[in-house]
N, C-alpha and C positions, 0 to 999 in steps of 0.2 A: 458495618465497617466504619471504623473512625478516621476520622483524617488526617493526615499526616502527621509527625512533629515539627516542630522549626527546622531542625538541624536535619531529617529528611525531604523537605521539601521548597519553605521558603530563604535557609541559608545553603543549600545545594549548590555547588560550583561548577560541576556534572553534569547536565543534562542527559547521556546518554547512561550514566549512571542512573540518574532519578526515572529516566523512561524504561529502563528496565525492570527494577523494582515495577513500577507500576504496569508493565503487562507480566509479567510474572502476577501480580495480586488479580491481574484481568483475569488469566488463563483460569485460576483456582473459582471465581467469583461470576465470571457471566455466562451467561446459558447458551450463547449462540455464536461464535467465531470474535474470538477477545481481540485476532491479530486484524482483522478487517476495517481499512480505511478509505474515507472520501477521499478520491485522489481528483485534482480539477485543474483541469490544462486548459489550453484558450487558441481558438481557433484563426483562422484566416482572414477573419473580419474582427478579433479584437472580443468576439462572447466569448464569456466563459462558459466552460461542458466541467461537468464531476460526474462520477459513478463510482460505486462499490467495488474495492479490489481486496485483496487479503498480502497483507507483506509476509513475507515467507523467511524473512532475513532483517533484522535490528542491530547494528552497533557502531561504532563510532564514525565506520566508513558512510553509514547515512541507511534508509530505507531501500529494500529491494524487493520489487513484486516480478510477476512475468505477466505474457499479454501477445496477442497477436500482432504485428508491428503495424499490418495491412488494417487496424481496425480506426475508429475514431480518434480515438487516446494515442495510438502508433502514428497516425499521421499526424495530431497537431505536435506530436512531441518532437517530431522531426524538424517541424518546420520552426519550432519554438520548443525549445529543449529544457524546459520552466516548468515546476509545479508548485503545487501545497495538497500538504495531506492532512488530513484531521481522525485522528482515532475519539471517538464517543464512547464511552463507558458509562452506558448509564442506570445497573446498580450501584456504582461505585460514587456515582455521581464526581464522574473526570472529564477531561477532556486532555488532549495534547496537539498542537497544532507544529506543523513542520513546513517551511519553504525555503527552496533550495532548487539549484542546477537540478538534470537529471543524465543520466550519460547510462549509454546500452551496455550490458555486461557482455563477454566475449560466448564466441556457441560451447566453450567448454564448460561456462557453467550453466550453459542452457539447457545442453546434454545433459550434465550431471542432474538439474532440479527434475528434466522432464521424464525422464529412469524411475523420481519415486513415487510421480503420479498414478493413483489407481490407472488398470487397462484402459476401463470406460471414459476416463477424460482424456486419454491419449487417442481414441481413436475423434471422440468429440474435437480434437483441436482440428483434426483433419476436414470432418465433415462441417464443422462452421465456418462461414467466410463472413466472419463479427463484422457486424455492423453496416454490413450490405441487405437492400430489399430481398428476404423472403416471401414466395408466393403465396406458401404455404407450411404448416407442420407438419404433413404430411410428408413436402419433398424433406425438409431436415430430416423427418425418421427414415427416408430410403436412402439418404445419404449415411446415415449412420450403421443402415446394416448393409450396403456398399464397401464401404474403408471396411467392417468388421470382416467380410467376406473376403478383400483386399488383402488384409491383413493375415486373416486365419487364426492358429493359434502360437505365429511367430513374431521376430521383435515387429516394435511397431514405434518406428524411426519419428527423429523430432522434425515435424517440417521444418522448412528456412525460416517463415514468417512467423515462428514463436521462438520470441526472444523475451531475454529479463531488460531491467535496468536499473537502475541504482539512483535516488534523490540524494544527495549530498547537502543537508540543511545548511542554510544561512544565518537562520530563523528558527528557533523554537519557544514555543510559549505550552506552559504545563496551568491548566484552570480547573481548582477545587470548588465545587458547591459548597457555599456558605446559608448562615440562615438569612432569611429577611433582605436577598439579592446580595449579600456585603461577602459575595466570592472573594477569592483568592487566586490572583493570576502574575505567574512570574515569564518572564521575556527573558530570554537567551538570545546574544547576537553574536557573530563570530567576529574575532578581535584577533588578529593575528592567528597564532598558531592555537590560543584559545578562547574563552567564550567572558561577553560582558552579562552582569547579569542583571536586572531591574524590576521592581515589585511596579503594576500598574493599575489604576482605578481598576474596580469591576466594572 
């Protein structure tokens, strides 16, 4: 994979232009979930927490994953409504970094996303209560064939506490491997109704 040209990447005025192109070139090129990002929020005392999520939704309106609200991530978000996301690409040797607000999407497109989840992770939303002490594996798998029993072979409704929500960048910066550390990293900031943009050390 070669690296961008000028006029794709470091004369780019677009950000959410260029971040498409480049998971479009993700999707075709990496071996294991191209849409999957660090997402890292920050807790009650000021740490910061990240973990692995998958956005399921990219474009101008900003990032949107889903998530249980009751979990780790659902409750600093509440309390502090702040992220950054980082997507790795690394056959491509990319990066793209994004921070921004984050605001809860409504239950009609929670309904809608949670519709085109396989059965198995709808009845899993039910049986995990993320992020709380399990005793065991055990009681997780009696709880998963509980809800499946619960449920049967009919619909199998979104709980309350799985909701999406949406990061709204403030922030974006797109960073290409270069040889010999001499990367390539452009900064996007939001200037009014649209974006400033600045090339910065590797």
């Amino acid at each position: 994979m070669t690296a961008p040209n000028a006029s794709e990447f470091t004369l780019s005025a677009d950000p959410f232009a260029l971040f498409g192109r480049w998971l479009d070139e993700a999707r075709a090129n990496e071996i294991n979930d191209p849409e999957a990002m660090a997402l890292a929020t920050v807790d009650a005392d000021g740490l910061p927490d990240a973990r692995m999520v998958l956005c399921k939704q990219a474009d101008a309106d900003g990032l949107v994953f889903f998530t249980n609200i009751e979990s780790a991530k659902g409750r600093e978000l509440a309390a502090t409504p702040r992220a950054a996301a980082l997507f790795h690409w690394k056959s491509l040797r990319r990066q793209a970094r994004f921070r921004g607000a984050v605001t809860m999407l409504d239950e009609t497109a929670a309904d809608a996303y949670f519709r085109t989840r396989a059965r198995e992770s709808r009845v899993g939303a039910w049986a995990s209560q993320q992020s709380r002490p399990l005793e065991s594996r055990e009681r997780l798998e009696e709880l998963v064939v509980d809800y499946s029993d619960r449920f049967g072979e009919g619909e199998i409704p979104r709980p309350a506490y799985w909701r999406g929500y949406r990061l709204a960048p403030e922030q974006i910066e797109f960073w290409q491997n270069g040889d010999f550390r001499l990367h390539d990293r452009i900064a996007f900031a939001r200037a009014g109704q649209g974006w400033q943009r600045e090339r910065l050390f590797p």
